[in-house]
C-alpha positions as CSV (number, residue, x, y, z in Angstrom):
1,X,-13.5,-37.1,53.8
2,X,-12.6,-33.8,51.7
3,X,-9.5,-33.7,53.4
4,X,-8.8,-37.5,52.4
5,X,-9.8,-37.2,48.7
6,X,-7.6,-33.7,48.4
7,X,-4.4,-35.8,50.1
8,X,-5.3,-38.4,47.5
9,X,-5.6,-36.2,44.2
10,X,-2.0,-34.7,45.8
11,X,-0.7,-38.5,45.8
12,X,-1.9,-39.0,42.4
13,X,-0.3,-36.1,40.8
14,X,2.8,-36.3,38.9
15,X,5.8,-35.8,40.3
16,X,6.9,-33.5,38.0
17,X,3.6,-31.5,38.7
18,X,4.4,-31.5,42.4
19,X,7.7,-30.0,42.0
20,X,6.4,-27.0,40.2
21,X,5.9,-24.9,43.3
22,X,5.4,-21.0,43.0
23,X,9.0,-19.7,43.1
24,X,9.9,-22.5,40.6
25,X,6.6,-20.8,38.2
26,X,8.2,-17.6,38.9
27,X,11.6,-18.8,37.6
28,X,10.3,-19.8,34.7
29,X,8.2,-16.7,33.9
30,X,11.9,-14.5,34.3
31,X,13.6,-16.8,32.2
32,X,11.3,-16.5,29.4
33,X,11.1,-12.9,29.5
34,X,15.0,-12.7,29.8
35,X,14.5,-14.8,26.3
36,X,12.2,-12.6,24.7
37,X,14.0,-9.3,26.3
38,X,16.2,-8.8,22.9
39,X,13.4,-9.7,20.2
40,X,10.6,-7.4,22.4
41,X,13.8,-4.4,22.5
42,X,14.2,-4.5,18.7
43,X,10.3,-4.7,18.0
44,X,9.6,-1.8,20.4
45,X,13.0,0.1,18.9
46,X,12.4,-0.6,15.2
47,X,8.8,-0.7,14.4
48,X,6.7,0.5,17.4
49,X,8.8,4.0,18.3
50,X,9.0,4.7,14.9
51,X,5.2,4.5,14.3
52,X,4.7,6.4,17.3
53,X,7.3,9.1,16.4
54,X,5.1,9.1,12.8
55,X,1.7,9.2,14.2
56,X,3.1,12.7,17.0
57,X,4.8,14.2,13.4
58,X,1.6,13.8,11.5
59,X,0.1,16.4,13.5
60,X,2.6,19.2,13.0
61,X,4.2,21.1,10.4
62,X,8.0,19.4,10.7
63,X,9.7,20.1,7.7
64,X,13.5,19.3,6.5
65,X,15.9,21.4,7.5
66,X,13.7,24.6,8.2
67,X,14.8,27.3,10.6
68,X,10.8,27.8,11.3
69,X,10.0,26.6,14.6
70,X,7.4,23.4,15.0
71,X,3.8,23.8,15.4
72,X,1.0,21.8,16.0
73,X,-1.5,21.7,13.3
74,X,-4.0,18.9,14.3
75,X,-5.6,17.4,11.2
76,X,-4.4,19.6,8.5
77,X,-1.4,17.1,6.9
78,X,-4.5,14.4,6.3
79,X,-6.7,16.8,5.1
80,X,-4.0,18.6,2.4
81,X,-3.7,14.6,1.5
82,X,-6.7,13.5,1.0
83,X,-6.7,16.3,-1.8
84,X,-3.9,15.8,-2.9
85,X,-4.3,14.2,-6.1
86,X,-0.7,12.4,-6.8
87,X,-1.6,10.7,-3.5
88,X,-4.9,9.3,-5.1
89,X,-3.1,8.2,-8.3
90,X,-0.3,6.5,-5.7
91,X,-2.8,4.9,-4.2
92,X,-4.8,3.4,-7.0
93,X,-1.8,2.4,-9.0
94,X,-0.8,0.6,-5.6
95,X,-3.8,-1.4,-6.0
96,X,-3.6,-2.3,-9.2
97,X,-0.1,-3.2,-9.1
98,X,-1.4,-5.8,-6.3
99,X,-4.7,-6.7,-7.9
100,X,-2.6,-8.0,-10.8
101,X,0.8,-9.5,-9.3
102,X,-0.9,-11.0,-6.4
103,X,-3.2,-13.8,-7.9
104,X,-0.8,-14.2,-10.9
105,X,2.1,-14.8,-8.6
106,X,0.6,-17.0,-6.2
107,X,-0.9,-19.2,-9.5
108,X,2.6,-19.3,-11.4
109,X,4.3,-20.4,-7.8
110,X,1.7,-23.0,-7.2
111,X,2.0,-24.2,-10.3
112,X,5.8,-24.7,-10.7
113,X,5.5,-26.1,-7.3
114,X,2.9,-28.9,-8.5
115,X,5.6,-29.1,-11.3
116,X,8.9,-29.4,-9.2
117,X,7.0,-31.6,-6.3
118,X,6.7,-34.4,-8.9
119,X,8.8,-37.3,-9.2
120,X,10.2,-36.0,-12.6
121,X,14.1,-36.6,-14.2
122,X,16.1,-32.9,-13.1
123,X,13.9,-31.7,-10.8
124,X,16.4,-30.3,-8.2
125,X,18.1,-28.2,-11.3
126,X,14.6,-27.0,-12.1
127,X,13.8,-26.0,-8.3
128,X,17.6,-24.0,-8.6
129,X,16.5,-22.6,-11.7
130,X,13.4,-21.3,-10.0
131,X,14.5,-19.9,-7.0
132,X,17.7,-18.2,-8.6
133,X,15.8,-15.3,-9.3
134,X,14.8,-14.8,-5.5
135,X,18.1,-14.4,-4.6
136,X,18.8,-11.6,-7.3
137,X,18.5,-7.9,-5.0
138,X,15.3,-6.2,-6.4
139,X,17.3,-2.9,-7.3
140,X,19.9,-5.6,-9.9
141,X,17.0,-7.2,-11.2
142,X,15.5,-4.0,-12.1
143,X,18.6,-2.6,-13.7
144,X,18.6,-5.9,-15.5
145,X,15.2,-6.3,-16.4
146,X,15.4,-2.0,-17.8
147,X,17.7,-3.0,-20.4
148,X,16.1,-6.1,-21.5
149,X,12.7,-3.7,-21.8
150,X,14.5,-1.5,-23.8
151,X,12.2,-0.2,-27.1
152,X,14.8,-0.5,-29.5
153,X,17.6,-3.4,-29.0
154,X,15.8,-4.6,-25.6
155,X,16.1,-8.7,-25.9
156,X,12.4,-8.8,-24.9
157,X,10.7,-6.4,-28.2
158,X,13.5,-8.3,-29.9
159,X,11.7,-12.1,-29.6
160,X,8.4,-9.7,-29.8
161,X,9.4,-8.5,-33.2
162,X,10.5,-11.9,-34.9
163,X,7.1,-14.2,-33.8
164,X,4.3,-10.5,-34.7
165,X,6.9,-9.9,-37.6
166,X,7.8,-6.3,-36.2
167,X,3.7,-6.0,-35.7
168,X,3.9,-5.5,-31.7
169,X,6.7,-4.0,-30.2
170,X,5.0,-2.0,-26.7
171,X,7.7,1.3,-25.7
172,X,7.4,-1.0,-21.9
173,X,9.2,1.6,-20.0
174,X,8.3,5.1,-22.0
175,X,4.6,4.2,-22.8
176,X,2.4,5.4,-19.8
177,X,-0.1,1.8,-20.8
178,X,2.7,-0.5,-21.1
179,X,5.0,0.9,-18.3
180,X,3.2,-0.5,-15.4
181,X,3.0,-4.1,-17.2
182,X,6.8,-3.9,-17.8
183,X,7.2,-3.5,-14.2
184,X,4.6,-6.4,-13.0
185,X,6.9,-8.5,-15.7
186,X,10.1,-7.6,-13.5
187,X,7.8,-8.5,-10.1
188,X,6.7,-11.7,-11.3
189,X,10.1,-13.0,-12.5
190,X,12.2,-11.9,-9.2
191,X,9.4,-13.1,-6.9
192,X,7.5,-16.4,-8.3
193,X,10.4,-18.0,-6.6
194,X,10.0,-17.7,-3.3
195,X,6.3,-18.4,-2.8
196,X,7.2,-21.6,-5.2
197,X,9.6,-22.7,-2.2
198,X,7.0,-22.1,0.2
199,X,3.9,-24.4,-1.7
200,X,6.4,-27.0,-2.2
201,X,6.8,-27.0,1.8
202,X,3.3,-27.7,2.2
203,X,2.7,-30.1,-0.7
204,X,5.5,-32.1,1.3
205,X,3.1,-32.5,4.3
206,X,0.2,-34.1,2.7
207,X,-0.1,-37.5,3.0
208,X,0.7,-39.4,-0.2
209,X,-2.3,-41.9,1.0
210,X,-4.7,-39.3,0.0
211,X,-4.0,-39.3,-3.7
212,X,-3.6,-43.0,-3.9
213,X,-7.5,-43.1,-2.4
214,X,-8.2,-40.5,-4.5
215,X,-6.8,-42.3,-7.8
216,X,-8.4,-45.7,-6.3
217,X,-11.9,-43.9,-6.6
218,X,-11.2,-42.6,-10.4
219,X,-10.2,-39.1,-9.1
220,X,-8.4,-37.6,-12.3
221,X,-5.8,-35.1,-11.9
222,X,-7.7,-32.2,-11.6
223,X,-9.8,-33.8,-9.4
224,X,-7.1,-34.9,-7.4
225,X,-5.4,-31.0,-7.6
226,X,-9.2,-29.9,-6.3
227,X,-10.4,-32.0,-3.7
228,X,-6.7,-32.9,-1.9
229,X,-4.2,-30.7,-3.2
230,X,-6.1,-27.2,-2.3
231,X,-7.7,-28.2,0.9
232,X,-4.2,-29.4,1.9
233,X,-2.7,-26.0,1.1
234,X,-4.9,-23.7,2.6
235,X,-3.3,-22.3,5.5
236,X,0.3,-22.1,3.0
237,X,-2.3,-20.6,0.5
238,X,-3.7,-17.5,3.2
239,X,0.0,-17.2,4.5
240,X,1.3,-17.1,0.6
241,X,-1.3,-14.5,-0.3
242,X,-0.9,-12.4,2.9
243,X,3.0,-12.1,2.1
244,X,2.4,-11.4,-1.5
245,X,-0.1,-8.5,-0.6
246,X,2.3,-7.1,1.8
247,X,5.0,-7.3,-0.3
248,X,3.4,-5.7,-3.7
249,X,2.0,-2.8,-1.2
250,X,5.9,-2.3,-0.7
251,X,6.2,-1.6,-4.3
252,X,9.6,0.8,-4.7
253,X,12.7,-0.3,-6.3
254,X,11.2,-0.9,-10.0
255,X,9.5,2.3,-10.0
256,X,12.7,4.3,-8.7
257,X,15.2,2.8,-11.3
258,X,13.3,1.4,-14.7
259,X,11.6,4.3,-15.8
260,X,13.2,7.2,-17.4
261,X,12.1,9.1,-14.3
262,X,10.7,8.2,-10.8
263,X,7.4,6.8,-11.0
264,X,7.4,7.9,-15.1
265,X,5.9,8.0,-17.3
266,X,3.3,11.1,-16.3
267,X,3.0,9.3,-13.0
268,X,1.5,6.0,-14.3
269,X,4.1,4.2,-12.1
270,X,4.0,6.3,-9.4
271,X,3.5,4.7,-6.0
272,X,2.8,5.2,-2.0
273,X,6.3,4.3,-1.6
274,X,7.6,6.7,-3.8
275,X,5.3,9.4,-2.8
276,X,6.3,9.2,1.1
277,X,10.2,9.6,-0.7
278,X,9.4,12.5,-2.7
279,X,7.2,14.1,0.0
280,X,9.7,13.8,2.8
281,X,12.9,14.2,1.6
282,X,12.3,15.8,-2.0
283,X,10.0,18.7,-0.7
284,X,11.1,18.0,2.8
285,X,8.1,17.6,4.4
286,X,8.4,16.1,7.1
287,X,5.0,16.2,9.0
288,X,2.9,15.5,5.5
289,X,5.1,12.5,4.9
290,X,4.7,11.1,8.4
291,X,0.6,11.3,7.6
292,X,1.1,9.4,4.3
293,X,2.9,7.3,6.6
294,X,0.4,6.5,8.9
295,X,-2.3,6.1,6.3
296,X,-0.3,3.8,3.9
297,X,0.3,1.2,7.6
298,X,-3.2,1.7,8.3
299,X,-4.4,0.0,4.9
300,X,-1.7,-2.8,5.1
301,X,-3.0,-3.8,8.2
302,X,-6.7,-3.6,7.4
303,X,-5.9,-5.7,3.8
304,X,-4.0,-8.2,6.4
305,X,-6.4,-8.1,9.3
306,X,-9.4,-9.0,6.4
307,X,-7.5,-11.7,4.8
308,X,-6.7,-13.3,8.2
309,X,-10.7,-13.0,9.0
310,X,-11.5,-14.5,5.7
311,X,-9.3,-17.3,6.3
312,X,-10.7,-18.2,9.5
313,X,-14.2,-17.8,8.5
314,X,-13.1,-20.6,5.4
315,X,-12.2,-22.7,8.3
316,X,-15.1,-22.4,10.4
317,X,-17.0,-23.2,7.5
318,X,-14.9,-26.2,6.6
């Protein structure tokens, strides 16, 4: 009888399922790894041996250039950073640069993308409008966005002056309290666009049905925006957040070129990005920079691995 019902369960099967013998499997497992081969090559090239090749310098005294020979010196790079107090004020104006630019840019994006998503006379020109600024290079926009932040004859303390009546006119780039705003100014404009693209991909893949209920039951708008819109976008909303974290940690370009000097004024712009610069190739240390290195991908990844756990302990909850 066993051998009966096993030739029958064989019968059933599909044909296709009868075909895939083991040397067919093993076929298939080659030809995706031929597949993947390039991809996996670049990753291990481009990211992982140069991580590895960070973590081995982090523990030695390479320097720039220096006839002195290379020795190991265990823990002493973290420790000289860890008090090192331009890598404290690095860090902190790293976090409030992201603090700030991350829920503001994610709101203005969503926002226009409501906006753009409706039904609404121009709305392709508006979309173009949006985006435009994406597709500006940071280190242009900055140059741009330098002049335009200028104290005296800069277009924006221009408007400034004619609605305060010359009452409130901020030095944006040479002020150590307004510098750091001028710069999340320059973020927000160049970046707003391309999380706006993203939302209005996923407010394309909720069911219109959903409002018309909604509106059917006397849902107003905001009711409507809270109860359909936001439970629609939250997977687009963690990946829109996670992106905008990542890419505000990378912070670089604005503090290199708007202020008078790198990270100016008195370091209130100054940030991980341009510290690991200065560090390795300014005082050409090598081995110090590769531990600022390590540390600064060490908190990126903990910020993304936490978002990623709070979205998935949203969804268990939902």
């Amino acid at each position: 009888m066993p051998a009966v019902s096993h030739a029958a369960s064989a019968m059933a099967a599909p044909p296709a399922a009868r075909r895939r013998t083991p040397s067919l499997r093993t076929r298939e497992r080659l030809t995706a790894l031929l597949f993947s081969a390039p991809a996996a090559a670049l990753l291990v090239l481009f990211l992982i041996a140069p991580f590895v090749s960070a973590v081995v310098l982090s523990f030695t005294n390479q320097r720039l250039s220096s006839p002195l020979p290379v020795a190991f010196v265990g823990l002493e790079n973290y420790q000289r950073l860890f008090d090192d107090p331009l890598f404290w004020r690095s860090f902190g104006n790293n976090v409030l640069f992201s603090a700030i630019v991350v829920p503001l840019q994610t709101a203005a994006a969503l926002g226009l993308a409501v906006l753009v998503n409706r039904a609404l006379p121009g709305r392709t020109f508006f979309r173009t409008v949006y985006f435009l600024p994406t597709v500006t290079v940071m280190a242009v926009a900055a140059v741009i966005w330098k002049l335009l932040l200028l104290p005296e004859g800069g277009l924006v303390n221009g408007a400034l002056g004619i609605v305060t009546f010359d009452q409130f006119q901020p030095g944006w780039l040479s002020s150590s309290g307004w510098a750091m705003p001028g710069i999340v100014l320059t973020s927000l404009w160049q970046g707003v666009g391309f999380q706006m693209v993203i939302f209005l991909a996923g407010l394309q893949t909720i069911p219109a049905q959903l409002y018309e209920a909604a509106r059917v039951d006397g849902a107003t708008a905001w009711q409507q925006f809270r109860h359909v819109t936001l439970p629609g976008l939250r997977n687009t909303l963690i990946f829109v957040i996670n992106v905008t974290s990542i890419f505000a940690f990378r912070l670089f370009d604005q503090v290199y070129l708007m202020p008078q000097f790198p990270g100016g004024p008195t370091d209130a712009t100054r940030t991980m990005m341009l510290e690991l610069l200065q560090t390795g190739y300014t005082r050409r240390m090598i081995g110090q920079a590769s531990a600022l290195a390590v540390v600064f991908f060490l908190f990126v990844l903990a910020v993304s691995l936490i978002q990623r756990r709070l979205g998935r302990e949203e969804r268990a909850i939902r």
